[in-house]
mmCIF file as Biopython writes it, N, C-alpha, C and O atoms, coordinates in Angstrom:
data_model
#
loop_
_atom_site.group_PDB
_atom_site.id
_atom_site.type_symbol
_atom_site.label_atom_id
_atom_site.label_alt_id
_atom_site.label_comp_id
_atom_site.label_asym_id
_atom_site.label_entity_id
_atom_site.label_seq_id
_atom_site.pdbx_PDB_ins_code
_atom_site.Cartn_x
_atom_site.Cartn_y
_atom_site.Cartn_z
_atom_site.occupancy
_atom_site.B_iso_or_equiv
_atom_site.auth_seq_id
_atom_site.auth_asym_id
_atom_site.pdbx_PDB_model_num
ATOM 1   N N  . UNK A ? 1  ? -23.233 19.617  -24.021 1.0 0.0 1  A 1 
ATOM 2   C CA . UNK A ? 1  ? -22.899 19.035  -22.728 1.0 0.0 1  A 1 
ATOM 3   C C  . UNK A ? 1  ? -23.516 17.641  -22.671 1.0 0.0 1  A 1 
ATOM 4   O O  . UNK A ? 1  ? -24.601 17.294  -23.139 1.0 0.0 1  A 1 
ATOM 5   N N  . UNK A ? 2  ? -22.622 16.910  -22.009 1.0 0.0 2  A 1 
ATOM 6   C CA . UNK A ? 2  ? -23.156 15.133  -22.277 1.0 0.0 2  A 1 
ATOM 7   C C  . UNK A ? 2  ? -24.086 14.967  -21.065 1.0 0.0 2  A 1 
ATOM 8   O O  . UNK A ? 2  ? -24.865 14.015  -21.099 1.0 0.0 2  A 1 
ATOM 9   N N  . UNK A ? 3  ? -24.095 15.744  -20.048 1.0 0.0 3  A 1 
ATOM 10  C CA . UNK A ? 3  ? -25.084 15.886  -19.104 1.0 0.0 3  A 1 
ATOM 11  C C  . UNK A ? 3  ? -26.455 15.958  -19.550 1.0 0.0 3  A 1 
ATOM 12  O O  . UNK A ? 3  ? -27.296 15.294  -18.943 1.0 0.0 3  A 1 
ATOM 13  N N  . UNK A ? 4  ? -26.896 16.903  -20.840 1.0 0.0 4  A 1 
ATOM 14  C CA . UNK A ? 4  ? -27.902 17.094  -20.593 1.0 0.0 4  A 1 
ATOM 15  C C  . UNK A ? 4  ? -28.817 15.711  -21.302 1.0 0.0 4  A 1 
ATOM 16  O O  . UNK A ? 4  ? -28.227 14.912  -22.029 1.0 0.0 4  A 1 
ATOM 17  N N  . UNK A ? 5  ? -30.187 15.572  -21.013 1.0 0.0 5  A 1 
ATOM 18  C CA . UNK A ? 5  ? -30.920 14.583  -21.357 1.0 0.0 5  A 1 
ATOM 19  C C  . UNK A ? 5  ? -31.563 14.265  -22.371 1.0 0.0 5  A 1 
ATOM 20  O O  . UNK A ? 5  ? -30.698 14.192  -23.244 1.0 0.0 5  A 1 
ATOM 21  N N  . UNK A ? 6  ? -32.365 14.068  -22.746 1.0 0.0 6  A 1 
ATOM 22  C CA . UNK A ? 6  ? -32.686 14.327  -24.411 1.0 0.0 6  A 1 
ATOM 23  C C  . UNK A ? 6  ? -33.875 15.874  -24.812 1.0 0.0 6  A 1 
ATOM 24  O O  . UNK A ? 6  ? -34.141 16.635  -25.742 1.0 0.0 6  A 1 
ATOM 25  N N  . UNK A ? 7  ? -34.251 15.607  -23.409 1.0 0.0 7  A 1 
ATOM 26  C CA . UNK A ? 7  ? -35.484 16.766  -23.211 1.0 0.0 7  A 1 
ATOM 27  C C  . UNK A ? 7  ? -35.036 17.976  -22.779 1.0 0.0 7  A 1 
ATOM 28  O O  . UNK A ? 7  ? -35.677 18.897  -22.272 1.0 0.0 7  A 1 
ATOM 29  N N  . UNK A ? 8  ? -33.821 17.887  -23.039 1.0 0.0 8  A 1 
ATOM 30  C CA . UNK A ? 8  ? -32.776 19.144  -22.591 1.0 0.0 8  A 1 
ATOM 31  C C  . UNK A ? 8  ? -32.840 19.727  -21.252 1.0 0.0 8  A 1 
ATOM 32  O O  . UNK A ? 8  ? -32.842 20.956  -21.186 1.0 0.0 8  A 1 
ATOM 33  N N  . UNK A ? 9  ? -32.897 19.003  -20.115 1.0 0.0 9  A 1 
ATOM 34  C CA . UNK A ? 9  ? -32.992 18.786  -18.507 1.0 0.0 9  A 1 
ATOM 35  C C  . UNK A ? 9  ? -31.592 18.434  -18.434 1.0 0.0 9  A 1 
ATOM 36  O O  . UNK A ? 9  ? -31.107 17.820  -19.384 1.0 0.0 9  A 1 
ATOM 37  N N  . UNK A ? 10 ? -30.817 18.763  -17.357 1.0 0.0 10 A 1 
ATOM 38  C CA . UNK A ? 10 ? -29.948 18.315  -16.789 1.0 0.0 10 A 1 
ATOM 39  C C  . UNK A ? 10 ? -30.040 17.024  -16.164 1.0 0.0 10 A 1 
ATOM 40  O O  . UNK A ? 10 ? -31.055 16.950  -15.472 1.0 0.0 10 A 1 
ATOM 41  N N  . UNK A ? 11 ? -29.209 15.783  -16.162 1.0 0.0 11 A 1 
ATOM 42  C CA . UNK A ? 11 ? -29.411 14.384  -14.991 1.0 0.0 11 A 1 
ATOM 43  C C  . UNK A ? 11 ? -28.592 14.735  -14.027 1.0 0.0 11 A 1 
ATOM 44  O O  . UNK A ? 11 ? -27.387 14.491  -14.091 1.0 0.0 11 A 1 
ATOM 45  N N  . UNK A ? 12 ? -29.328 15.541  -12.707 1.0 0.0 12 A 1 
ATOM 46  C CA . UNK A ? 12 ? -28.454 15.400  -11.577 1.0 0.0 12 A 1 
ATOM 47  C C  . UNK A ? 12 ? -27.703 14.330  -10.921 1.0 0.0 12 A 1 
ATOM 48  O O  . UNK A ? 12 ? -26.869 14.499  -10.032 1.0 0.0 12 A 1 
ATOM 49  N N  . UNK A ? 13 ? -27.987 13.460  -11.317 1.0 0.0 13 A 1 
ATOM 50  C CA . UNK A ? 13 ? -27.512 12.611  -10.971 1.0 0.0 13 A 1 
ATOM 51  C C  . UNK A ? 13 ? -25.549 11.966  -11.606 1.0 0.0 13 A 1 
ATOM 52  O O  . UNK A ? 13 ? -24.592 11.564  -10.945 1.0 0.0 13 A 1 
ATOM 53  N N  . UNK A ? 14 ? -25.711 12.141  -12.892 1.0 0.0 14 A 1 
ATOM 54  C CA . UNK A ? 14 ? -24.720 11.964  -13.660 1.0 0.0 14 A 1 
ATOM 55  C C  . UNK A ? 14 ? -24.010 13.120  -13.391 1.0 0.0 14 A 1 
ATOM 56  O O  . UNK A ? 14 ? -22.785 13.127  -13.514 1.0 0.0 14 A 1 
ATOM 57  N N  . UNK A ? 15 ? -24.669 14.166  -13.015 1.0 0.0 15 A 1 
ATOM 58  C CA . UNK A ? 15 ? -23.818 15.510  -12.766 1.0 0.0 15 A 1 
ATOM 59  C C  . UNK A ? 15 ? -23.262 15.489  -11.648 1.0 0.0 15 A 1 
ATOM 60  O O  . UNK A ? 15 ? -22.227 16.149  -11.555 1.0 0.0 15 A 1 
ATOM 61  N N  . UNK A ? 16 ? -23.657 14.880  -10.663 1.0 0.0 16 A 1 
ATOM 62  C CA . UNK A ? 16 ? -22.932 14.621  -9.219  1.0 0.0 16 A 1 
ATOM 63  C C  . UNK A ? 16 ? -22.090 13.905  -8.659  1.0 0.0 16 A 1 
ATOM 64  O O  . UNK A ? 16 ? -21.444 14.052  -7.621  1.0 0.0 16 A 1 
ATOM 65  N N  . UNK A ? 17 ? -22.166 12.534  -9.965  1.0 0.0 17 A 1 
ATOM 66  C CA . UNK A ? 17 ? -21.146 11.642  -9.834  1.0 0.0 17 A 1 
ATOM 67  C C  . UNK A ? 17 ? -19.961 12.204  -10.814 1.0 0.0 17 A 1 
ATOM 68  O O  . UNK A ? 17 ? -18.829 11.873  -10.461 1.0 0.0 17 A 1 
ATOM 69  N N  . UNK A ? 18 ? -20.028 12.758  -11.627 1.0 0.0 18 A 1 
ATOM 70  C CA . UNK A ? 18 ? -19.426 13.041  -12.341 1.0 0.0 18 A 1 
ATOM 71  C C  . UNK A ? 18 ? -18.133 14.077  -11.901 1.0 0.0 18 A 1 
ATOM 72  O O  . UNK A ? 18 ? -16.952 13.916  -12.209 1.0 0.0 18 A 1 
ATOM 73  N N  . UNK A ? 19 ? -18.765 15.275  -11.022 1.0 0.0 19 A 1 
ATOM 74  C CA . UNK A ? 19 ? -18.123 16.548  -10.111 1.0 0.0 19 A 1 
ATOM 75  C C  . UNK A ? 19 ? -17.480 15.634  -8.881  1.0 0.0 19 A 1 
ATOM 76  O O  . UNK A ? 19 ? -16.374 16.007  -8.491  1.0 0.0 19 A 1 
ATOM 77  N N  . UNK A ? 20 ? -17.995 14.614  -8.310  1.0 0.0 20 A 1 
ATOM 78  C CA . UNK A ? 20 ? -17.357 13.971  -7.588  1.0 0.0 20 A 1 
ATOM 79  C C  . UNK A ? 20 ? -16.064 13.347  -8.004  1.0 0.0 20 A 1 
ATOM 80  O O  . UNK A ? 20 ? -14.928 13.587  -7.596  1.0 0.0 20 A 1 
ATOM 81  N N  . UNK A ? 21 ? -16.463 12.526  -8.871  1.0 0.0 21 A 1 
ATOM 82  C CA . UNK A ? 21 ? -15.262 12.018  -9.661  1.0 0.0 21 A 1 
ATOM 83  C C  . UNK A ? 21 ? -14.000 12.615  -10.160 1.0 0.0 21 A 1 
ATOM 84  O O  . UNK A ? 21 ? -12.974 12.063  -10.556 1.0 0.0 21 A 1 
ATOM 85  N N  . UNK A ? 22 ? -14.281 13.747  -10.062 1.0 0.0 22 A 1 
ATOM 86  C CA . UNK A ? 22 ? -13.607 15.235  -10.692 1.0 0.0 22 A 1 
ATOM 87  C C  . UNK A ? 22 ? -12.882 15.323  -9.115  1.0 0.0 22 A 1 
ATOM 88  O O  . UNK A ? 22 ? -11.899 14.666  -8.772  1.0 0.0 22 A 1 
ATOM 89  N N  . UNK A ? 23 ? -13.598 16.259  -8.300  1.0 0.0 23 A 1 
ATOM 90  C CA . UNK A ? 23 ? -13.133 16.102  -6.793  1.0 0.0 23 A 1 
ATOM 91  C C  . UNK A ? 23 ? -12.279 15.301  -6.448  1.0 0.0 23 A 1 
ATOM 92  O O  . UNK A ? 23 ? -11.150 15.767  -6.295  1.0 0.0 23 A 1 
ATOM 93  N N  . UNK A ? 24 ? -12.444 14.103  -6.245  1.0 0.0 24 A 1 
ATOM 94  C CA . UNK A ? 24 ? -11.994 12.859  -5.345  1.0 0.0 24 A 1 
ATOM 95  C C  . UNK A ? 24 ? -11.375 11.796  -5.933  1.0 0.0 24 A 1 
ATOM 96  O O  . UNK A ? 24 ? -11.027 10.736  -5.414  1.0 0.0 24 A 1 
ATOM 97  N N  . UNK A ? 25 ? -11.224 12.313  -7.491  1.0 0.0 25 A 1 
ATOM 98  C CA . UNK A ? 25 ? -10.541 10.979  -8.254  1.0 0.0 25 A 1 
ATOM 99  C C  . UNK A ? 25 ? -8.838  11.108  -7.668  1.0 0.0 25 A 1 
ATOM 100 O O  . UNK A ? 25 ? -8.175  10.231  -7.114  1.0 0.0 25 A 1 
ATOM 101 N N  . UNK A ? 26 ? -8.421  12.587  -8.032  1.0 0.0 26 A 1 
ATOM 102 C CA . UNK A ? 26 ? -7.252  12.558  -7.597  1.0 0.0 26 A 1 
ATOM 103 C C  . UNK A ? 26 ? -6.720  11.973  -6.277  1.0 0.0 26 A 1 
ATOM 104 O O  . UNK A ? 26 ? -5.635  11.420  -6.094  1.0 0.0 26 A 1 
ATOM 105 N N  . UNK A ? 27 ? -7.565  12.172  -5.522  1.0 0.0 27 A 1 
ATOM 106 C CA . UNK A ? 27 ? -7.453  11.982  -3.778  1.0 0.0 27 A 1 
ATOM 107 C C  . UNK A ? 27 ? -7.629  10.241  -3.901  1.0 0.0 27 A 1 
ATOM 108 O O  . UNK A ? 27 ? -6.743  9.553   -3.393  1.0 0.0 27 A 1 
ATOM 109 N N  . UNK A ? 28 ? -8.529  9.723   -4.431  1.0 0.0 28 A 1 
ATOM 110 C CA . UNK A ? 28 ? -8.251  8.047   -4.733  1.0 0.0 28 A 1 
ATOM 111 C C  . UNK A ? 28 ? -7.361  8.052   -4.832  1.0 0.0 28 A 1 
ATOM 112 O O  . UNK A ? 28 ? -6.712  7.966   -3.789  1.0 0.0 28 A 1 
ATOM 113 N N  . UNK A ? 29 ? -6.544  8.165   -6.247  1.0 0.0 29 A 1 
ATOM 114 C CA . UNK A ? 29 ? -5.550  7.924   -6.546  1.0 0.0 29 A 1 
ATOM 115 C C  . UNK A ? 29 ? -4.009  8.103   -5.087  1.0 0.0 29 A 1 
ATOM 116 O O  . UNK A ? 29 ? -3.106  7.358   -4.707  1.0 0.0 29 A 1 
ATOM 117 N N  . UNK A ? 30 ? -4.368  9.167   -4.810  1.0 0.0 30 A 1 
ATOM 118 C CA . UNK A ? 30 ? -3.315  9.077   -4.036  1.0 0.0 30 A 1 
ATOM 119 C C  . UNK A ? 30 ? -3.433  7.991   -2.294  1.0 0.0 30 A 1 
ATOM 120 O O  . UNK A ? 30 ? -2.704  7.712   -1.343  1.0 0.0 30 A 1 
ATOM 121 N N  . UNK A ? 31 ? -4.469  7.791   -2.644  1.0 0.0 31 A 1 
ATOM 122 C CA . UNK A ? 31 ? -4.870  7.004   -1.507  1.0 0.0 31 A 1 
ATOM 123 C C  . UNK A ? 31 ? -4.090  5.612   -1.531  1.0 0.0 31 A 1 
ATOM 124 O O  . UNK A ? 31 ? -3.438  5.006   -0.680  1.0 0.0 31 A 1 
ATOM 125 N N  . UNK A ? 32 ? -4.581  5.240   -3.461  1.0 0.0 32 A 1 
ATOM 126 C CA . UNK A ? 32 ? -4.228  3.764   -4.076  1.0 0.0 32 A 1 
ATOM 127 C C  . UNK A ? 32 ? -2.555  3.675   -3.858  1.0 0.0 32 A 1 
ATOM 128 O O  . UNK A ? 32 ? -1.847  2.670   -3.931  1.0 0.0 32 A 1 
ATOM 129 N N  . UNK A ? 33 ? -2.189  4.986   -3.584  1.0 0.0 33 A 1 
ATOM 130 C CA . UNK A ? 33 ? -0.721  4.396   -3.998  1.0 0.0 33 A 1 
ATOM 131 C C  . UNK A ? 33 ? 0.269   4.725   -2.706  1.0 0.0 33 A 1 
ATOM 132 O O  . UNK A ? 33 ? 1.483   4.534   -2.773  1.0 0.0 33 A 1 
ATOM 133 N N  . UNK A ? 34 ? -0.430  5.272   -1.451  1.0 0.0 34 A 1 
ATOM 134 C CA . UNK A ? 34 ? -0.262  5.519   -0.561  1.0 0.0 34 A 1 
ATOM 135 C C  . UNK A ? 34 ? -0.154  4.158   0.266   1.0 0.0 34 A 1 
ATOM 136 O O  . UNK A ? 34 ? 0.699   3.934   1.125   1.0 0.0 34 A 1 
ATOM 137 N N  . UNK A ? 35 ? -1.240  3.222   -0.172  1.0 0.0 35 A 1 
ATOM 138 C CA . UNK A ? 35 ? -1.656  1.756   0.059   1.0 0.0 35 A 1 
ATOM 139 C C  . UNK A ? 35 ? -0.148  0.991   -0.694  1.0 0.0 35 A 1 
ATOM 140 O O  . UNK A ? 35 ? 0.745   0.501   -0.002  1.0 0.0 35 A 1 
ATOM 141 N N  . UNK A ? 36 ? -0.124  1.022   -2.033  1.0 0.0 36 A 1 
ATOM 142 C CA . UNK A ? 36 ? 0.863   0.612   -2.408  1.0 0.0 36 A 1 
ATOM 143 C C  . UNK A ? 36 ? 2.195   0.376   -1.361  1.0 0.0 36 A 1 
ATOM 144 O O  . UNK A ? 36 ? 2.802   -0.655  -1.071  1.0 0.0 36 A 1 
ATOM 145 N N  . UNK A ? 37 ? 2.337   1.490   -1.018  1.0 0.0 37 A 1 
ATOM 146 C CA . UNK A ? 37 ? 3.408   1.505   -0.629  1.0 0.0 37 A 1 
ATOM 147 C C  . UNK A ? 37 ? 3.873   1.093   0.617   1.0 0.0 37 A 1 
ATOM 148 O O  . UNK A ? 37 ? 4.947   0.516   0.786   1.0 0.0 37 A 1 
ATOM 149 N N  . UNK A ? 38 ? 2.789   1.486   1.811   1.0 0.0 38 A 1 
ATOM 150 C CA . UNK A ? 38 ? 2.526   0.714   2.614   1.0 0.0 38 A 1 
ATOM 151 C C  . UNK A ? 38 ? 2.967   -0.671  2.362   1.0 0.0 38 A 1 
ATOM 152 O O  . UNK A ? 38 ? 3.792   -1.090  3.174   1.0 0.0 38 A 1 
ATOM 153 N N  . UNK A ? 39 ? 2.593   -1.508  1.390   1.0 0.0 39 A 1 
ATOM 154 C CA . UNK A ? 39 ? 2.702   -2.888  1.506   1.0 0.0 39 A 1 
ATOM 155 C C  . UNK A ? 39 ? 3.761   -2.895  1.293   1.0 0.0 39 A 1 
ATOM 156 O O  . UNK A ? 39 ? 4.550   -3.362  2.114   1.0 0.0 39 A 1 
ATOM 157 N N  . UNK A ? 40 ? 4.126   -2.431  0.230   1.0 0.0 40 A 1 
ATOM 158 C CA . UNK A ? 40 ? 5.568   -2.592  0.122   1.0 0.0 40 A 1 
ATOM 159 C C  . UNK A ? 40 ? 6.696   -2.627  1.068   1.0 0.0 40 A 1 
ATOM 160 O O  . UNK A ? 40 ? 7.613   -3.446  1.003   1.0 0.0 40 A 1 
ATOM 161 N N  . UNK A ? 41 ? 6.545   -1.412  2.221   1.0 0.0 41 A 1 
ATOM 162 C CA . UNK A ? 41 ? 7.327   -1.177  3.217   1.0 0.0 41 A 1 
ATOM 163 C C  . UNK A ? 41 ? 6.772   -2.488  3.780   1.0 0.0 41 A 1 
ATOM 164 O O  . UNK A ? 41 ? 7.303   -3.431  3.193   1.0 0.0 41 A 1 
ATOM 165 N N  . UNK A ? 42 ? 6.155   -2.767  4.432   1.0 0.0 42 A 1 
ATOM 166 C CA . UNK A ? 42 ? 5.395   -3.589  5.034   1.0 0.0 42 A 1 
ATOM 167 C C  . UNK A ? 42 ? 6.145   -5.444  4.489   1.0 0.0 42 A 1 
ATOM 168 O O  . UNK A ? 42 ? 5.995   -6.385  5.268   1.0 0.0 42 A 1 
ATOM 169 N N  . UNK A ? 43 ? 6.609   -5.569  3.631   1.0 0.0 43 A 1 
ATOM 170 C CA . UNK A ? 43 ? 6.691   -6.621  3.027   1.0 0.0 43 A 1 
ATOM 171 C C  . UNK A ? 43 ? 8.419   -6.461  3.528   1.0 0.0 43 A 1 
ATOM 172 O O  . UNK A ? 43 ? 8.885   -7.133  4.449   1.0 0.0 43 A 1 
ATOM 173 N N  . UNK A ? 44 ? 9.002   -5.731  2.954   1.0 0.0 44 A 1 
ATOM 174 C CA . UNK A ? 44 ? 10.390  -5.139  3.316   1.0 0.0 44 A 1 
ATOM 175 C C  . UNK A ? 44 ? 10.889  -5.562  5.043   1.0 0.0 44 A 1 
ATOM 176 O O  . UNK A ? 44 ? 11.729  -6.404  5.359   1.0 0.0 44 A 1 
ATOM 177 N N  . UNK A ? 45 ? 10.277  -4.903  5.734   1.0 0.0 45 A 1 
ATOM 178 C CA . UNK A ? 45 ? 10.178  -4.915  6.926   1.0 0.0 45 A 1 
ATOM 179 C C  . UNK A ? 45 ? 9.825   -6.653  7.488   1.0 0.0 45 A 1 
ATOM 180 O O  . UNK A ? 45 ? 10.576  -7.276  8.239   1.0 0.0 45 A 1 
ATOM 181 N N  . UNK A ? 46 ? 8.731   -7.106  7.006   1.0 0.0 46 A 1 
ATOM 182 C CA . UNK A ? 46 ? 9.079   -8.847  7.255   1.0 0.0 46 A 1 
ATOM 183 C C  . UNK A ? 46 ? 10.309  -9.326  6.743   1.0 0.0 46 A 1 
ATOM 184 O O  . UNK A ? 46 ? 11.130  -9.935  7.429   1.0 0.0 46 A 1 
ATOM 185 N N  . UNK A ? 47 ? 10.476  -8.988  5.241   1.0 0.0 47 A 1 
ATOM 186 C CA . UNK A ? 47 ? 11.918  -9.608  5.264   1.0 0.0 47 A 1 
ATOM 187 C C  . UNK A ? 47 ? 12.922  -9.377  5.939   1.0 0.0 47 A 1 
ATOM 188 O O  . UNK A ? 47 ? 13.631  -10.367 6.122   1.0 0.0 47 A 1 
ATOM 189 N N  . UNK A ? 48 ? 13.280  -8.395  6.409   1.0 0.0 48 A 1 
ATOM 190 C CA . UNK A ? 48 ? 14.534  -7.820  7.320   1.0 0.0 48 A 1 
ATOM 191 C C  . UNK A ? 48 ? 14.178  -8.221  8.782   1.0 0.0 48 A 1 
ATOM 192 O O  . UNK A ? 48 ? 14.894  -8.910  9.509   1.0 0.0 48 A 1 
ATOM 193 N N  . UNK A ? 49 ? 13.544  -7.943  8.953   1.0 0.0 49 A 1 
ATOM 194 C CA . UNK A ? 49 ? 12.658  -9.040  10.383  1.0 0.0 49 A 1 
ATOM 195 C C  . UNK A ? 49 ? 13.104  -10.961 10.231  1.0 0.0 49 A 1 
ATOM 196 O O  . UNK A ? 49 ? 13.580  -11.557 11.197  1.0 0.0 49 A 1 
ATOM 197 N N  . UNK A ? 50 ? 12.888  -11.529 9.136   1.0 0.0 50 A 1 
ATOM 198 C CA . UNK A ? 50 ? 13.327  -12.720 9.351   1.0 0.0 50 A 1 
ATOM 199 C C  . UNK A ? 50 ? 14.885  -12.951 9.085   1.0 0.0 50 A 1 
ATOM 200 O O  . UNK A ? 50 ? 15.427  -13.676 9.919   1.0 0.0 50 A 1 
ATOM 201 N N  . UNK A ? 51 ? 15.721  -12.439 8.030   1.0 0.0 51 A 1 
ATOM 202 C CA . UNK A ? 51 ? 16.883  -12.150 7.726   1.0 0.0 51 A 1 
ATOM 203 C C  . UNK A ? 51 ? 17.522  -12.059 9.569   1.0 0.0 51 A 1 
ATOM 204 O O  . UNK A ? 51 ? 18.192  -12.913 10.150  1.0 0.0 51 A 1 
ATOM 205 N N  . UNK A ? 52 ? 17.217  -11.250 9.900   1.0 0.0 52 A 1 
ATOM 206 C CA . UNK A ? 52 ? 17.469  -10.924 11.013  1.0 0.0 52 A 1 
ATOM 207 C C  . UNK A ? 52 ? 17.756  -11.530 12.323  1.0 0.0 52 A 1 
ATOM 208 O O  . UNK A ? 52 ? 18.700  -11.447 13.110  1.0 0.0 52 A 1 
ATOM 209 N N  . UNK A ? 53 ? 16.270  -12.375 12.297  1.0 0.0 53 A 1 
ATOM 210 C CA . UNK A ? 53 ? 16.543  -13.709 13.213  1.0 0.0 53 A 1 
ATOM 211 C C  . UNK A ? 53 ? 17.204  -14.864 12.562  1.0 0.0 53 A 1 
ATOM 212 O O  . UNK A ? 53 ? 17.351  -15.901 13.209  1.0 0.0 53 A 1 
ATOM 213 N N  . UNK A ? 54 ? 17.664  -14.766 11.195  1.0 0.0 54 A 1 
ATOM 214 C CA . UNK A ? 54 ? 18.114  -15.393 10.667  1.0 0.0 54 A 1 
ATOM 215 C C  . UNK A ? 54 ? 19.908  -15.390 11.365  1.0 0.0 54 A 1 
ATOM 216 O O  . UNK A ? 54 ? 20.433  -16.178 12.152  1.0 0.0 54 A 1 
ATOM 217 N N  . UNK A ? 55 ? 20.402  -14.306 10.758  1.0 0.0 55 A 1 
ATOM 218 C CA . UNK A ? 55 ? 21.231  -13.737 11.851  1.0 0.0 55 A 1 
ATOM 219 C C  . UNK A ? 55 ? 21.379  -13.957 13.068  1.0 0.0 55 A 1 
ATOM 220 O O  . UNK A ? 55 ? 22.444  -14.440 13.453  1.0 0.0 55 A 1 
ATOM 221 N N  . UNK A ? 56 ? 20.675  -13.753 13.687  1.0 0.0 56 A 1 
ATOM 222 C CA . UNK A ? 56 ? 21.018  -13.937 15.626  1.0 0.0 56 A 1 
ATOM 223 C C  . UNK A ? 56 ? 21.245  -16.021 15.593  1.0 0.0 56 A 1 
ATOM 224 O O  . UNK A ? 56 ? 22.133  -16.854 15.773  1.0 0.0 56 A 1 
ATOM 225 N N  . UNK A ? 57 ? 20.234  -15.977 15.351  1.0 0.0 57 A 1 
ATOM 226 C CA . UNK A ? 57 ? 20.560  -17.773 15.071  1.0 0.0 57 A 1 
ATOM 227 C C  . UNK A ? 57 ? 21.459  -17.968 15.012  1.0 0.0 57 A 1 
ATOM 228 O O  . UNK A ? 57 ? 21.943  -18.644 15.919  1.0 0.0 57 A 1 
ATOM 229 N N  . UNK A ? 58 ? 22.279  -17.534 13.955  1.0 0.0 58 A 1 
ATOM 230 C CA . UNK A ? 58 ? 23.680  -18.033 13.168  1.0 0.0 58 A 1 
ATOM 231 C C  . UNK A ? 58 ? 25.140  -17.214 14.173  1.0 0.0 58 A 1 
ATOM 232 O O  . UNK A ? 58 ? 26.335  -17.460 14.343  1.0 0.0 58 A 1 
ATOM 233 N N  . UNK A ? 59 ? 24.535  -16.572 14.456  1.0 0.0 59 A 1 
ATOM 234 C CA . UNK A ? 59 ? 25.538  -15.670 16.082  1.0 0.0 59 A 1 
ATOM 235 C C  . UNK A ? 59 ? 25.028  -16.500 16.930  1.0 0.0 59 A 1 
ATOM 236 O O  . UNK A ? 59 ? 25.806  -17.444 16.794  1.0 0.0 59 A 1 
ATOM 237 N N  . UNK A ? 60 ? 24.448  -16.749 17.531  1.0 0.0 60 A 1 
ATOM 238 C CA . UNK A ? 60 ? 24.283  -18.274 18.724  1.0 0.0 60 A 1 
ATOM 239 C C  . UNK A ? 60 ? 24.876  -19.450 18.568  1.0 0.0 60 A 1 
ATOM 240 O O  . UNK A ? 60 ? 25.522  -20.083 19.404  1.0 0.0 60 A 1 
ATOM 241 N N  . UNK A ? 61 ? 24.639  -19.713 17.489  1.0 0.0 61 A 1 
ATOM 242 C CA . UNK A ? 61 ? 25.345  -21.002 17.300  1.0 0.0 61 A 1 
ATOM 243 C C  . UNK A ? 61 ? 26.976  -20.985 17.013  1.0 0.0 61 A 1 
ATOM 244 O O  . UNK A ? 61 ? 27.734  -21.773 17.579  1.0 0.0 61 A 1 
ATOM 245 N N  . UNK A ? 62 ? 27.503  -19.800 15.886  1.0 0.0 62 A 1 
ATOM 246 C CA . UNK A ? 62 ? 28.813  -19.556 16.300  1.0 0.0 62 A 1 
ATOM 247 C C  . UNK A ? 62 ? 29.269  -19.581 17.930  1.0 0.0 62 A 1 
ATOM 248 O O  . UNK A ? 62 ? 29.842  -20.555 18.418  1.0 0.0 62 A 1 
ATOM 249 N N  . UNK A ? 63 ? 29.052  -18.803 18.423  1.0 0.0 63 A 1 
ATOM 250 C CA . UNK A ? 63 ? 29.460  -18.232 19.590  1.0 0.0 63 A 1 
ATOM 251 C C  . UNK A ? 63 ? 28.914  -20.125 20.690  1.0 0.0 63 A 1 
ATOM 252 O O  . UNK A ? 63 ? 29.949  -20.535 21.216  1.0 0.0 63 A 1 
ATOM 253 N N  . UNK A ? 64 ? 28.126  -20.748 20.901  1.0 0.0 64 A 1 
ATOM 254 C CA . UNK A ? 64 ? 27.908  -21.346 21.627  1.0 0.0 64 A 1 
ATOM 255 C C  . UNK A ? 64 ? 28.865  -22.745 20.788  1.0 0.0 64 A 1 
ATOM 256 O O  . UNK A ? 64 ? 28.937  -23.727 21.526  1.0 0.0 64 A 1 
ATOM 257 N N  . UNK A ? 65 ? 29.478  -22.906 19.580  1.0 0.0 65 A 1 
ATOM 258 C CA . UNK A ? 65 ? 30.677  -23.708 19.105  1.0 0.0 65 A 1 
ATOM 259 C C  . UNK A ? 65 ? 31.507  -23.225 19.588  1.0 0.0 65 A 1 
ATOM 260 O O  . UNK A ? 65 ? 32.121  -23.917 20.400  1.0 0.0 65 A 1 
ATOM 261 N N  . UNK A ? 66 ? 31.970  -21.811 19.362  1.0 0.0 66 A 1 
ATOM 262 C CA . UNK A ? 66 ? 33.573  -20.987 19.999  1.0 0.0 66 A 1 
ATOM 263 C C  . UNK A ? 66 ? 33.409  -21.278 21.803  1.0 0.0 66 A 1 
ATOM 264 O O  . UNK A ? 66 ? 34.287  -21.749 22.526  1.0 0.0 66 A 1 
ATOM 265 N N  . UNK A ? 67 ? 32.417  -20.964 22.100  1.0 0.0 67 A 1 
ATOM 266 C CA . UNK A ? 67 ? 32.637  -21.288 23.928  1.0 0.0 67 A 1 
ATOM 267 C C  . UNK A ? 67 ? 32.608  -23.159 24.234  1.0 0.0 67 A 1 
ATOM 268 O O  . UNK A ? 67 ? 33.060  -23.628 25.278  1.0 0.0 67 A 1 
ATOM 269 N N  . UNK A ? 68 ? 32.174  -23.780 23.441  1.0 0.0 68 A 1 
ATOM 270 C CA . UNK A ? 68 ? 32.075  -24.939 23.749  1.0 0.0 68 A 1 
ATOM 271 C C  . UNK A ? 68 ? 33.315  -26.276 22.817  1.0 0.0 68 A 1 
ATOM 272 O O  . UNK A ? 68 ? 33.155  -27.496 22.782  1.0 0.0 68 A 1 
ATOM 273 N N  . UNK A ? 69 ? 34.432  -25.479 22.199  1.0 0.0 69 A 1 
ATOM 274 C CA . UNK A ? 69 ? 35.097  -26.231 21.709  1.0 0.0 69 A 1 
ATOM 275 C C  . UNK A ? 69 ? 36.256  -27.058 22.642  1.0 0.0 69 A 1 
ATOM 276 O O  . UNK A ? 69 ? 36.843  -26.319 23.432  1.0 0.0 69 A 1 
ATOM 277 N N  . UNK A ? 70 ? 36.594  -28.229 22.659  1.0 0.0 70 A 1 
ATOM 278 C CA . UNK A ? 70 ? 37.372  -28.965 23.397  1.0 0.0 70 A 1 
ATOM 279 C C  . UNK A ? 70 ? 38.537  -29.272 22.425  1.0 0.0 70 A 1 
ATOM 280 O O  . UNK A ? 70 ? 39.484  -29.966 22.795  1.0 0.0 70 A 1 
#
């Protein structure tokens, strides 16, 4: 066992980070990509947000040429 020390003692310490790491690595992980994605949506959502007013713009100005042509 790579835990133990040379004096053949356990390092609680390495043993706790270690069981943790074990525990909670997976749960990081899903955290990291939970985040990921978030941004992603998040990034998506500004673009379609400006696209958008991009749009209404371009419907105003049609529509205020079509009502205002002589």
């Amino acid at each position: 066992m790579t835990l133990l020390m040379q004096d053949g003692t356990m390092n609680e310490a390495a043993l706790c980070s270690q069981q943790l790491d074990r525990l909670y690595g997976p749960l990081r992980e899903q955290v990291a990509q939970s985040l990921k994605r978030q941004d992603t949506v998040l990034r998506q959502l500004k673009v379609a947000r400006s696209i958008n007013s991009l749009i209404n713009s371009l419907m105003y100005l049609l529509i205020y040429h079509i009502l205002h042509r002589q």
